[in-house]
C-alpha positions in Angstrom: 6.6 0.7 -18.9 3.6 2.0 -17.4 4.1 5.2 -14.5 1.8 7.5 -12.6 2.1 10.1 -10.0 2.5 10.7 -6.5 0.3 13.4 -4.9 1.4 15.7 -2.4 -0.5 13.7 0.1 1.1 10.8 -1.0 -1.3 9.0 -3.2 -1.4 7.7 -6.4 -4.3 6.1 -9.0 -3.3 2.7 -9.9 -2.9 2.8 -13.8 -5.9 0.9 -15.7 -3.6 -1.5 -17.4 -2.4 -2.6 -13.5 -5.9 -2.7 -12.3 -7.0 -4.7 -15.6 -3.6 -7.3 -15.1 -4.5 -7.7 -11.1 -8.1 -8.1 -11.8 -8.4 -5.2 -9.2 -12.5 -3.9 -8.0 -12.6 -1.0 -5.6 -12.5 -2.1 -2.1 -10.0 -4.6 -2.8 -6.7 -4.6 -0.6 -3.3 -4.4 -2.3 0.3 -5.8 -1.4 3.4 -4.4 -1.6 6.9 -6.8 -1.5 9.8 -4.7 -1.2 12.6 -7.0 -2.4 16.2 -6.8 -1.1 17.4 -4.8 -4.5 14.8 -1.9 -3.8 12.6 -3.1 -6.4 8.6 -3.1 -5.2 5.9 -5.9 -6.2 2.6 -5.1 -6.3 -0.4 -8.0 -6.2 -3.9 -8.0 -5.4 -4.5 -9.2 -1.7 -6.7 -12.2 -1.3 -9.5 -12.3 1.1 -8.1 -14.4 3.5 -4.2 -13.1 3.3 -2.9 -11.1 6.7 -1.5 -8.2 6.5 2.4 -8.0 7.3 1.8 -4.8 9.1 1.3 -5.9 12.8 -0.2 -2.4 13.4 -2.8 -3.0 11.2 -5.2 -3.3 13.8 -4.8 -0.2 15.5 -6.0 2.5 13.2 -6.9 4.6 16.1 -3.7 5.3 16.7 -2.7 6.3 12.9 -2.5 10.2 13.3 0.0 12.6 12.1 1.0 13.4 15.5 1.3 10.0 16.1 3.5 9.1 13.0 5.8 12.0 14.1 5.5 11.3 18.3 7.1 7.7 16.9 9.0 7.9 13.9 12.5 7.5 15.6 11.4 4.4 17.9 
């Protein structure tokens, strides 16, 4: 089993075996599945797959204050 992690900000470096298995290059985009049992998939995004967040788009909007000014809506 391979493991790594969290910051206090949240973040995390993909482990080198992952990268290597999902053929991952920086810039690329990365999926996550959350399946009904609370288990998480991870796969490499292909160019021309959407994102399943529908506020993808609005990044301007993606503040701290915003997070918290929305988090119960």
């Amino acid at each position: 089993m391979i493991s790594s992690k969290l910051t206090s900000k949240a973040q995390t470096t993909v482990p080198q075996a992952v990268r290597a298995a999902l053929r991952l290059k920086e810039g690329d985009a990365i999926l996550y599945t959350i399946e009904p049992d609370g288990r998480v998939m991870i796969s490499r995004a292909l160019a021309d797959q959407p994102s399943d967040d529908p506020f993808a788009t609005f990044s301007e909007w993606d503040s701290e204050a915003d997070r918290k000014a929305y988090a119960d809506l």
